[in-house]
C-alpha positions, 0 to 999 in steps of 0.5 A: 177675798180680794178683789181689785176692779179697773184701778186706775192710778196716775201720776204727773209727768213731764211737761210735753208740748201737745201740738194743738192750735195754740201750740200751748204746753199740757201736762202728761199723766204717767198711769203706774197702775191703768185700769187692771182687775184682779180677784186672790181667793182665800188662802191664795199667794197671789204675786205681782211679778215685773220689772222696776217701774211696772207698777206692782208696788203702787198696786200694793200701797193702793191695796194697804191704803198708802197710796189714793188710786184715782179710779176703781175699786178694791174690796176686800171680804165683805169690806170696800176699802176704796171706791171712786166710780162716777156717780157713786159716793167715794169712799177711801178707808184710813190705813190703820182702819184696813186691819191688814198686814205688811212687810216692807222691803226695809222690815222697818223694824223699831231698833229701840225695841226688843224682839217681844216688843216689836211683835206685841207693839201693832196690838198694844197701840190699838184703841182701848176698845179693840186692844186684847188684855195684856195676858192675851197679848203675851200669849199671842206674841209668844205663839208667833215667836215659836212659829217664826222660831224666835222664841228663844231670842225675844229678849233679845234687841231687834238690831242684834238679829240676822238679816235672815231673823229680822225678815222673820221678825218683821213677818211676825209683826205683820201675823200677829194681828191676825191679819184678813190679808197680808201684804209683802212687798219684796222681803228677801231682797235684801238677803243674800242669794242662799238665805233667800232661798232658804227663807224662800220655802220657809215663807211658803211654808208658813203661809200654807200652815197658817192659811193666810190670804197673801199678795206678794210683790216681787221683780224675781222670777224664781222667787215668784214661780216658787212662792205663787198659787197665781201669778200676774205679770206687770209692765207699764201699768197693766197686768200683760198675762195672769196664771198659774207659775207652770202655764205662765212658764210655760205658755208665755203670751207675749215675748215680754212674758216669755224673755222676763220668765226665766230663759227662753230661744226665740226663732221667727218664722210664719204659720204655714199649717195647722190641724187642730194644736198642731202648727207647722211653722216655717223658720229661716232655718227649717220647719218646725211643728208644734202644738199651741191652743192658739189656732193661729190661721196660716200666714200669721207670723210668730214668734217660737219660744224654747225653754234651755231644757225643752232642748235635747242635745245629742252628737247623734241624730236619732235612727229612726228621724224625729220631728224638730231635729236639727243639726248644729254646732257647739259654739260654747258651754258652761258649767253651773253645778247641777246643769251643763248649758251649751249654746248651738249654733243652728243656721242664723240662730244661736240655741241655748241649751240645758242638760244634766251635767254628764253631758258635756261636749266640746265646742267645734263639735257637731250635735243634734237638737231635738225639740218636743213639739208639746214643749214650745211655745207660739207667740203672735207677732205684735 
């Protein structure tokens, strides 16, 4: 459906002094976007996921024909939007040529106009040769209004609406034209955090009813492990690891991926062994093992990542001695409704830990930890 090969996209940056012989100033090319492929298949909720600046959203605006990349290519069906490759013919199809997609951060939602208006306006101002009969019009806004459960407020005007119906308003628009792909740059986050939810699970579900193709822009973890079929992370400019939300949350490639994904413990340590997955690893604080398809070779240093609840907590060790069980004291705890946090102290280490909430211990108290070894993750140093 998509695909996206070795875009390049850059911008000029601050003036630096180079040291050269002349000692003459150059202008820095700041890369948004550096050299990165990727492939969304039919019916895929593809994510960029990063933080601000990483570079997700010029991917996007590459994608929609907004922004000019300098290099690469972007190919969506049979269709080449952009191509630039030295000793090829360039091409860069116009924006209103892409027949994509796109809701915007800001909805852009024309106040002037109704509810109906706004969602029937993308097929009324086509070419005369492309534009569907005015009955056909009706009957597909309509459609669209029932979906998105607008129906019954299409007279009404568009800055009169929630900001929960003009994000649904404004996805309306974008379907409407029954668009090869859809392109959503961070559309919850201008909700509050509990009608982003809500809308969260809606969108997901509308987009696996109507089978649209999707590339969803976002800095939200949650947001993103929630919504995603596959899931990219960004930073700098490049794609830093590229998966399914579970092995990305779970199997963390770097400490970047690993601290920007959710929560997670680091401890330092060196590879002292390994048989086949299973890696003993030397910490400060005492020896752990666990199993990683890394096969990192003995003496590599690494980085152990814990998630909060692949850590079990008991004020008692286990009778019969478990691997990974280490003793520690309770410094803090909070409670968050479904789920208990402690942090323990271990050593040098301070662990967070998550438990359902029956399970509340005083600080100044000594506990257990247990670590599943199938439940930690093996980051290389560098």
């Amino acid at each position: 459906m998509l695909s996206i090969d070795h875009l390049v996209k850059s911008f000029d940056g601050e003036r630096r002094r180079r040291r050269t012989a002349k000692g003459d100033d150059a202008q820095a090319r700041v890369f948004a976007v550096n050299d990165i492929s990727i492939e969304v298949q039919d019916g895929e909720l593809f994510t960029l996921l990063g933080p601000s600046g990483c570079g997700k959203t010029t991917t996007l605006r590459s994608i929609a024909g907004l922004e000019r990349p300098d290099s690469g290519a972007i190919n969506v069906g049979d269709r080449t939007f952009f191509e630039s490759r030295p000793g090829k013919r360039s091409i860069n199809i116009p924006a209103n040529q892409r027949g994509l997609g796109m809701v915007f951060q800001s909805y852009a939602i024309w106040p002037h106009m109704s509810v109906f208006d706004n969602v029937a306006f993308p097929l009324q101002v086509r070419p005369r040769s492309q534009r569907p009969a005015k009955h056909v019009i009706a009957e597909r806004v309509t459609r669209v209004l029932e979906t998105m459960e607008l129906a019954k407020l299409a007279d009404r005007d568009a800055t009169k609406l929630s900001g929960g119906q003009q994000q649904r308003l404004a996805l309306a628009r974008a379907i409407v034209i029954e668009p090869q792909l859809l392109l959503l740059d961070e559309p919850l986050s201008n909700l509050d955090a509990k009608l982003r939810e809500s809308l969260r699970y809606e969108l997901k579900r509308l987009q696996r009813e109507l089978g649209i193709t999707s590339v969803y822009v976002t800095h939200d973890q949650i947001e993103a492990l929630a919504l995603s079929t596959h899931i990219a992370v960004m930073n700098e400019g490049n794609i830093i690891q590229l998966g399914k939300p579970r092995d990305i949350y779970g199997n963390p490639n770097s400490r970047f991926v690993a601290e920007f994904i959710g929560t997670s413990n680091f401890i330092s340590g060196v590879v002292r062994g390994r048989e086949g997955e299973r890696h003993t690893v030397e910490t400060t604080d005492g020896q752990l093992v666990l199993d990683s398809a890394a096969a990192l070779p003995a003496g590599t240093e690494v980085i152990v990542s814990i998630r909060p609840e692949a850590v079990e907590v008991s004020r008692d060790a286990h009778p019969n001695g478990v691997a990974n069980e280490w003793s520690g004291k309770v410094l803090t705890r909070a409670f968050l409704g479904d789920a208990v946090d402690h942090v323990v102290g271990v050593g040098k280490n301070e662990l967070r830990t998550r438990s359902n909430p029956e399970t509340s211990i005083e600080p100044g108290t000594t506990v257990f930890l247990r670590l599943d070894p199938a439940k930690l993750s093996l980051v290389p140093v560098g």
